[in-house]
C-alpha positions, 0 to 999 in steps of 0.5 A, spaced: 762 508 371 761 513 367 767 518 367 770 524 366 772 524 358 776 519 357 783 523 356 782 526 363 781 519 367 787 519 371 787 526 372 780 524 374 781 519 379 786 522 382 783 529 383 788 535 381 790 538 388 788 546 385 782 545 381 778 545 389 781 553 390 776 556 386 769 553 390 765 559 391 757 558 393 755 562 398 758 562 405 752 562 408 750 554 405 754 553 410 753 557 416 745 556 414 746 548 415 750 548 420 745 552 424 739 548 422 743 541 426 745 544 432 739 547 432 735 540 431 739 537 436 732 540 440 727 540 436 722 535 435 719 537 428 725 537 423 726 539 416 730 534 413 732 538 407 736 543 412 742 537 412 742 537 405 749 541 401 747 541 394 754 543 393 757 537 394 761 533 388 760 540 384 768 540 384 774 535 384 770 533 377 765 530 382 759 532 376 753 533 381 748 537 379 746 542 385 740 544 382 733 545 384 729 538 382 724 533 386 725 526 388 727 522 381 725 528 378 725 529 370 727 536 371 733 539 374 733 547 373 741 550 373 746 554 370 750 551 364 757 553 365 763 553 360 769 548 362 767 541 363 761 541 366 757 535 365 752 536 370 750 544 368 754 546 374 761 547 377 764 551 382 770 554 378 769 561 379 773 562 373 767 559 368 762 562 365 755 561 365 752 560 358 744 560 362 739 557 365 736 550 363 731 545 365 734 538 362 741 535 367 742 529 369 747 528 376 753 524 378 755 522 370 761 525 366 759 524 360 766 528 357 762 534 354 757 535 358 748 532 358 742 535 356 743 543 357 737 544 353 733 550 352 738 555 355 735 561 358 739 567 359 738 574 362 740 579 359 741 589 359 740 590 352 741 599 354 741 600 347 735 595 345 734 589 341 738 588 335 744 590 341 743 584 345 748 578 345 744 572 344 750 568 341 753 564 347 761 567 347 758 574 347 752 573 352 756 568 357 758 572 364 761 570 370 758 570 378 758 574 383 763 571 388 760 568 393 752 569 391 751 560 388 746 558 394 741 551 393 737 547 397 732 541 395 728 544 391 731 551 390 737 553 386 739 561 385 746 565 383 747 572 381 751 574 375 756 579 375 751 584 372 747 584 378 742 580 375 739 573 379 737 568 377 732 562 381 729 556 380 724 551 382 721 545 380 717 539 379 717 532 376 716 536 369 716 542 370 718 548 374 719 557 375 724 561 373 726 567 377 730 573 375 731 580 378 734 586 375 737 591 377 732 597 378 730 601 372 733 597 367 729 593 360 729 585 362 731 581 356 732 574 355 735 569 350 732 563 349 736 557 345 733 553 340 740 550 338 745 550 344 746 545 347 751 542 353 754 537 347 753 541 342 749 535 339 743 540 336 739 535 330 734 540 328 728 542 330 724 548 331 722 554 335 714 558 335 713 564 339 705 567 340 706 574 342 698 573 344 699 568 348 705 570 351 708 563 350 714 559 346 714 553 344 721 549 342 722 542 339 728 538 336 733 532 335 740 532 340 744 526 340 747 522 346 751 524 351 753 516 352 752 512 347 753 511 339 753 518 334 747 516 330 742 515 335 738 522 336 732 523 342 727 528 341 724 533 347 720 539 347 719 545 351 715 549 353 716 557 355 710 561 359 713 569 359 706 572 362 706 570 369 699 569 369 697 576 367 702 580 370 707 580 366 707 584 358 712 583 353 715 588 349 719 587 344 721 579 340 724 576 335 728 570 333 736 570 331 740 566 329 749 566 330 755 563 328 762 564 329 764 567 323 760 573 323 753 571 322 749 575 327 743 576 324 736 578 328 728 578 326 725 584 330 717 581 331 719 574 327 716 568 331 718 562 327 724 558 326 725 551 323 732 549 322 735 542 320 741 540 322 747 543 318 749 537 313 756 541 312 758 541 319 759 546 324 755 549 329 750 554 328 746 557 333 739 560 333 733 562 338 728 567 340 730 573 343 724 578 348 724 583 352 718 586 358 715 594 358 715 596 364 721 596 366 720 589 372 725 588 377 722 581 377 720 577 372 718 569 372 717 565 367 714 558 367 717 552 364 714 545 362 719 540 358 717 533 355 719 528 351 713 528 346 711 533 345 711 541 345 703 540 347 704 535 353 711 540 355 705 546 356 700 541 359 706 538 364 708 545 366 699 547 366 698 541 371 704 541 375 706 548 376 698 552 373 698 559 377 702 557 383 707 562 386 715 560 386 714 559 394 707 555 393 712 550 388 718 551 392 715 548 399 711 542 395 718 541 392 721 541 400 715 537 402 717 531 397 724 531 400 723 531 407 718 525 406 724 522 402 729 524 406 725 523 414 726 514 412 732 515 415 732 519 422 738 520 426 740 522 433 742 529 430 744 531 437 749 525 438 752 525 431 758 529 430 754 535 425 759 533 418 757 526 419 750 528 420 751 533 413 754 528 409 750 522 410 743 526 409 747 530 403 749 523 400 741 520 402 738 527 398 743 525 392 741 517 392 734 520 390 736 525 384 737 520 379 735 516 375 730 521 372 722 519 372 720 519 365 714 516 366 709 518 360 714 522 358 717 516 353 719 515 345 721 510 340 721 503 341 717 506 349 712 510 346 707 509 350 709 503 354 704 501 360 710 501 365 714 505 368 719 508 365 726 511 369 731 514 364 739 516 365 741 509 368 747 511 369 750 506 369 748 499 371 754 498 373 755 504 377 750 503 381 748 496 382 753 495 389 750 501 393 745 505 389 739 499 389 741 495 396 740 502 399 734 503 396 732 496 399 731 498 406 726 504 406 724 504 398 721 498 395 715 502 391 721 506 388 725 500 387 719 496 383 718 501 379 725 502 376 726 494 376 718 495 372 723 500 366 728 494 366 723 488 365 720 493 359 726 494 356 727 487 356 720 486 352 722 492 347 730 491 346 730 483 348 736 485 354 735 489 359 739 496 358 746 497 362 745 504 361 741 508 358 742 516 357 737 522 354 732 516 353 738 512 348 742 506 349 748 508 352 755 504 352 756 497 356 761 497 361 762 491 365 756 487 362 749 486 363 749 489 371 742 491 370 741 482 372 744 483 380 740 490 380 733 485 378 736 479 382 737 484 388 730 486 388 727 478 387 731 475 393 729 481 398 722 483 395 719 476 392 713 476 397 711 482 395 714 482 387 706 481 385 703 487 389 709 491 386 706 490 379 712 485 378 711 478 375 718 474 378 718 469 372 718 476 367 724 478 371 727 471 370 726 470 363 730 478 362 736 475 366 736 469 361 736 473 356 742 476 358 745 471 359 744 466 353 741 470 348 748 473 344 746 481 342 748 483 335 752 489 337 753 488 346 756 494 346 750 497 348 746 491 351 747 485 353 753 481 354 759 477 348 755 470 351 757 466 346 764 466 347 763 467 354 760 460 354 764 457 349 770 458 353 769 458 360 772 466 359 772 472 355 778 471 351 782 476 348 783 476 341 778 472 339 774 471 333 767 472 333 762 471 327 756 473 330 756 478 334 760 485 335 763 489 341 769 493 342 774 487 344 777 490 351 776 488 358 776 481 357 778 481 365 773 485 368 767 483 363 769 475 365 769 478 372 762 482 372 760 476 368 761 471 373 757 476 378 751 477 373 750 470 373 751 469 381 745 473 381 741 469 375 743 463 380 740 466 386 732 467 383 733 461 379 734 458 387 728 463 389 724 460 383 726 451 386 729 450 378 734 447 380 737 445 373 738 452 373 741 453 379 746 448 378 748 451 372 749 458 374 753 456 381 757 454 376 758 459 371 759 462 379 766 459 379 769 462 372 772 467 375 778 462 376 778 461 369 782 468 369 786 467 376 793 467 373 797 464 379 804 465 376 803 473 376 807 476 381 807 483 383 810 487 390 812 481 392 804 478 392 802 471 387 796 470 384 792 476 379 786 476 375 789 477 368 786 476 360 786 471 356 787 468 349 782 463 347 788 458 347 788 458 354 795 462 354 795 469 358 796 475 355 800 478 360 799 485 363 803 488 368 797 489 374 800 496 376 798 498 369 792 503 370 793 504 377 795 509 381 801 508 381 802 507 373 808 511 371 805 512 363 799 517 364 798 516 356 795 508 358 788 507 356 784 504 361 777 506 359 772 505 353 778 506 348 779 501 343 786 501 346 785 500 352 790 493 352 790 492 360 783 488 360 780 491 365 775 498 365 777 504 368 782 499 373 787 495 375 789 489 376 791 490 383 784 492 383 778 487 380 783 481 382 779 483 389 772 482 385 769 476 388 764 478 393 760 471 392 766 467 394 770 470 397 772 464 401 775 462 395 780 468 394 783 467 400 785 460 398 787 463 392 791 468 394 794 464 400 790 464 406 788 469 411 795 472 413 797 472 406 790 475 404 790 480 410 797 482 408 795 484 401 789 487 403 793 492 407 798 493 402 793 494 397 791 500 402 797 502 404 802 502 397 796 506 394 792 500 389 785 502 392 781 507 388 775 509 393 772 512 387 772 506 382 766 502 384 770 495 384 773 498 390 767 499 394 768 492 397 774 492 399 775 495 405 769 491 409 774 484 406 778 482 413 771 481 414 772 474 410 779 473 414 776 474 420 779 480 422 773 485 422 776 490 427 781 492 421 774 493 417 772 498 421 779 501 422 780 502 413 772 505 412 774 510 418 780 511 414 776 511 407 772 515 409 775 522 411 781 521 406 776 521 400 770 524 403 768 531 407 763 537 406 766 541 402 764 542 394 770 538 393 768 533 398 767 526 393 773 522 390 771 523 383 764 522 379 758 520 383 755 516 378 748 517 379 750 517 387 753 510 387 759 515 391 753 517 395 750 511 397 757 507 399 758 512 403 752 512 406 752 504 408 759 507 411 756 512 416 750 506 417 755 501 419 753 496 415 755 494 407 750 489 402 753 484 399 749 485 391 745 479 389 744 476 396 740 479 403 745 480 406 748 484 409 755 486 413 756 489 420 761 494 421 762 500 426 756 506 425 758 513 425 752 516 429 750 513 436 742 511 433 738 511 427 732 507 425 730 507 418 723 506 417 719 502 410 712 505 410 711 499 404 712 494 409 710 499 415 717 496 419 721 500 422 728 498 424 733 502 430 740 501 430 742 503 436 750 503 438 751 501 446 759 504 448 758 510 442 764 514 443 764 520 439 772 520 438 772 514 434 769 518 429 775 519 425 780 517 420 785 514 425 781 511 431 784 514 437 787 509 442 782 507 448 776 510 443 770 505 441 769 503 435 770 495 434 764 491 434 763 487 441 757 484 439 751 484 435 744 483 437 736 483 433 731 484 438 734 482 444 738 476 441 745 476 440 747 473 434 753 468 434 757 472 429 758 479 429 760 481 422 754 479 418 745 479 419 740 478 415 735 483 411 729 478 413 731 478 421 732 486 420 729 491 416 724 487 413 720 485 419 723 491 423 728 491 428 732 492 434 739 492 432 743 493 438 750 493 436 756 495 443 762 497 441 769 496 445 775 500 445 779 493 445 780 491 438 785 485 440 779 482 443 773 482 438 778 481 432 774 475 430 767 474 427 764 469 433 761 463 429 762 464 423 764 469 417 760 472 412 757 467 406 761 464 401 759 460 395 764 455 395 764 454 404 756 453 402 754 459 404 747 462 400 745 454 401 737 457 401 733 463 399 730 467 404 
């Protein structure tokens, strides 16, 4: 999980209960929203985008970006404000904005901010060039109350000076808006050196008056990953609108906080390396247009190759189009992303229907498609490339399996960029940030986001461009082949295999890594290779197989029995190679820890042994053999009994992604009505429509597609083709597969709309009573299969009963484990 600045994780994870007074978009976001689904509810043409709440996750340290951008699109054009602000933007009308930039990633808290390259500010100059404010802390304005508006493909806010700024794009490109105030001279600032991190290493700036264009490349640093790796991208600005747009005055400036002030009327050149001594200095161009417009458009091309492939991307995507030519293309892409899933919108209850397309809009913003657009060891690599990976960790639980319903095209392109990674580095990456290796997390999660796409799509890999033993040769690289430094790829194998664990302070010769997290990393680890063991399945090498089945089991070698916490037996703990415990109490870095001071992320002292959890938290972690847990931990009544305190004490994060399948585990003891009872709970305690509407970051959606399986009622077990049945909160939907041209119809029999709640009202239905699949009732009614479903294209028909009591079991059997037999055969 990428969080916010490490010093804030707590405040982070358990929102500020102030930080939501400041939302300010535009009432009309709402009004307009809530209109287009009522309005849905009897029409037969539907717009998709209308669903959509960019505003979503822009408050509560949520960390998306509202701005306007395509599907998986390179560019993402919003305001850069001050503050923390990861994403651009936020809604605190308290924060100023710096400018408009074309560079963001979405969902990510990376503590400084990403990108936010190639600010562009308007400003009123009164008194003329060499009066203008270019420097950040001079320029910077607040908004206009109630004037932010965004919509798939569009994003606009009004300053305080009563100047607009608009924007639209396209994968690289895009048109910026501004209208002034009548009778007043457009300038702009334009910057070469400011960026969100403050991470500028040099670079340079041309301006041709002739041309009416300007040109900016340079050197940045990461925004999660090591200082020392640097990524270039380039830019490229087009002031005349195609002929009707003259310049007037240009320059170049530059500033710095103690006094340098200085600009170039009429200079078209800077070449600036990076300030040796240390400090930040900024510099840029500053222009204006004679004729005094009320409306100036500028058009925006970007790149991470060059300045001359930035104005070729911004001449093919954009060329002479209006901003409405571009801004309905952009909306035409979303509709067909987003029309995968149809609902019955007249049936649903409308903040279901706009959180669920809210989510489905925000599971296609990242990662961002940087195909042609690749450098250093990528430089013009034959494959797809998909940059701002978020982290694999993230998104492995939700983000992918999504995916796999409607979208293997997209999925193989991206599972395409991990394998090419693998050819290039020799691991795939877990993160991958601004086109850098970023930080390892929990180890090498890209094996389950591959193993994903193999076990659902092995038939059809070699048509996808994806060659199945490729893919299995880069999760054994992961798997064996021990990283020089696994702090930014790969996993600490050596010692892993050594001992069965990670241990705690051990000595390691050849290898380095920041030496935490020992617990969590056996655990993800052991998850990893439970993916390695289901392509090693689906590939008949049985050796293999046999071998990853038991590397399947090691998350006992954390298990401490003798730990005992509210009264519970039994927690995963870290542990020292001698095989002793390392004792840590499984409160620490919970929501109920006491010392707000505790590391719990990434820091070296972060002694807990687990990342950004607690005990209480990652001893639930075992979603292949959960079975055997509950043997663990005592038995279905003892498990059951800890689940619900679990829940009810407070332990459970809904942000923090170890989490995500916790609520759907009385499944495993059998009890699936309460299942549908805490995702209910889940849902409308951390959920809503609202800016402040997500518990915590996004992380790159992972937020927006557990809840999206939510509202389906359905829950993926990663690595498998299963899949976990709950309660839907619409009465119908079907998603359609144009790859496969399959569509599946989830309908809900005995829908009662009451249900749909935090706490299900006595006499509501809402527990599942029975499961069939094209008119066959399964002998279970807590779990299918994607191969009976989705992949062939269905008729689920899920009845549902206000009798809890009555369908409190799963019929024939409960959902897989390793240890009872389960995932005995690929699909």
């Amino acid at each position: 999980m990428v969080r916010t600045p490490v010093i804030l994780w707590l405040a982070t994870a358990f929102a500020c209960a102030n930080y939501g007074i400041y939302a300010q978009p535009s009432p009309d976001v709402q009004k307009r929203i809530s209109a287009a689904i009522e309005a849905a509810a009897n029409s037969t043409s539907i717009d998709y985008t209308a669903f959509v709440n960019p505003f979503i996750g822009t408050d509560n340290y949520g960390d998306v970006c509202p701005g306007a951008s395509i599907p998986f699109g390179m560019v993402k054009f919003t305001t850069d404000m001050t503050g923390y602000a990861p994403a651009g933007y936020v809604t605190d009308n308290t924060q100023f904005v710096r400018g408009m930039s074309p560079l963001h990633d979405s969902g990510t808290g990376s503590s400084l901010g990403t990108y936010g390259n190639f600010e562009i500010m308007p400003l009123l100059c009164p008194e003329g060039f060499e009066t203008c404010t270019t420097k950040l802390a001079a320029r910077e304005r607040l908004r206009k109350n109630n004037t932010d508006e965004a919509s798939p493909g569009y994003f606009a806010l009004t300053l305080d000076n009563n100047i607009k700024l608009e924007a639209t794009s396209t994968r690289r490109a895009g048109l910026e808006r501004f209208t002034f105030p009548s009778g007043s001279t457009p300038f702009f600032v334009l910057d070469l050196a400011n960026d969100l991190p403050a991470s500028f290493k040099g670079g340079s700036m041309d301006i041709d008056p002739d041309a009416g264009r300007i040109t900016i490349g340079g050197f940045w640093g990461s925004s999660f990953g090591p200082g020392a790796f640097q990524y270039q991208a380039f830019a490229c600005y087009d002031l005349l609108d195609n002929g009707k747009q003259k310049l007037d005055q240009y320059g170049v400036w530059t500033g710095d906080a103690f006094g340098l002030d200085a600009k170039g009327l009429g200079q078209t050149h800077l070449n600036l390396s990076v300030n040796l001594i240390g400090g930040v200095y900024e510099s840029g161009a500053l222009f204006s247009f004679s004729g005094k417009p009320s409306q100036v458009n500028i058009r925006v091309g970007v790149s991470f190759r060059s300045t001359a492939q930035a104005c070729a991307n911004a001449e093919a995507e954009v060329g002479t189009a209006s901003f409405e030519d571009i801004q309905k293309q952009s909306v035409a892409l979303w509709n067909e992303r987003l029309s995968k899933v149809e609902i019955d919108v007249a049936n649903t209850p409308p903040n279901v229907t706009e959180m669920l397309y809210s989510s489905l809009y925000r599971a296609s913003l990242t990662p961002n498609n940087a195909t042609d657009e690749t450098q250093g060891l990528f430089a013009n690599t034959t494959s797809f490339y998909f940059d701002s990976l978020y982290c694999s960790w993230d998104t492995f639980r939700t983000f992918y399996p999504l995916m796999t319903l409607h979208s293997p095209d997209t999925y193989a392109q991206i599972v395409d960029s991990y394998i090419d990674a693998y050819r290039k580095r020799g691991w795939m990456p877990e993160c991958r940030a601004n086109n850098l290796p970023g930080w390892t997390q929990g180890g090498s999660s890209a094996d389950v986001i591959v193993g994903h796409f193999a076990v659902n799509y092995h038939n059809e890999a070699a048509a996808l461009g994806i060659n199945l033993d490729e893919l299995y040769a880069a999760q054994i690289a992961d798997a064996e082949v021990n990283p020089p430094e696994w702090n930014i790829e790969g996993r600490q194998v050596n010692v892993y295999k050594e001992f069965g664990y990670v241990p705690f302070a051990v000595l390691d010769t050849s290898s380095t890594g920041r030496q935490t997290r020992e617990g969590s990393r056996t655990l993800e680890y052991v998850f990893e290779d439970f993916a390695i063991r289901q392509v090693a399945q689906l590939l008949n090498k049985t050796d293999d197989e046999a071998k990853y089945t038991n590397r399947s089991t090691w998350y006992e070698h954390v298990w401490n029995p003798s730990v005992t916490s509210d009264g519970f037996h039994g927690f995963m703990q870290k542990r020292f190679s001698n095989g002793t415990f390392a004792f840590t109490s499984p409160v620490d870095c919970s929501p109920n820890d006491k010392n707000d001071s505790r590391a719990c992320s990434l820091q070296s002292n972060n002694i807990v042994g687990f990342y950004e959890s607690s005990s209480w938290e990652y001893s639930w972690f075992v979603p292949h053999d959960t079975a055997n847990l509950i043997t663990l931990m005592g038995g279905n009544s003892t498990f059951v009994k800890r689940l619900d305190h679990f829940f009810d004490a407070g332990y459970y994060l809904a942000g923090n992604e170890p989490s995500f399948q916790t609520p759907i585990g009385y499944h495993y003891a059998d009890q699936p009505a309460k299942s549908v009872q805490r995702v209910r709970d889940v849902v409308f305690s951390n959920f809503d429509i609202t800016p402040a509407g997500l518990p915590g970051n996004d992380d790159q959606a992972a937020m927006a597609t557990v809840l999206s399986f939510h509202l389906l009622g359905l829950y993926p077990v990663p690595g498998t083709t299963e899949l976990l049945v709950l309660s839907p909160f619409t009465p119908k939907y079907t998603i359609h597969n144009d790859y496969l041209n399959t569509s599946t119809t989830v309908t809900v029999v005995g829908f009662d709309p009451k249900s749909v709640n935090g706490t299900i009202p006595n006499g509501a239905a809402a527990y599942v009573k029975s499961v069939s699949v094209n008119n066959q009732t399964l002998a279970s009614r807590c779990h299918f299969d994607f191969y009976d479903t989705f992949r062939i294209g269905a008729d689920v028909v899920i009845e549902v009963t206000s009798n809890m009591t009555d369908v409190n079991d799963c019929g024939a059997s409960v959902p897989q484990s390793l240890s009872t037999g389960g995932f005995a055969s690929a699909r």
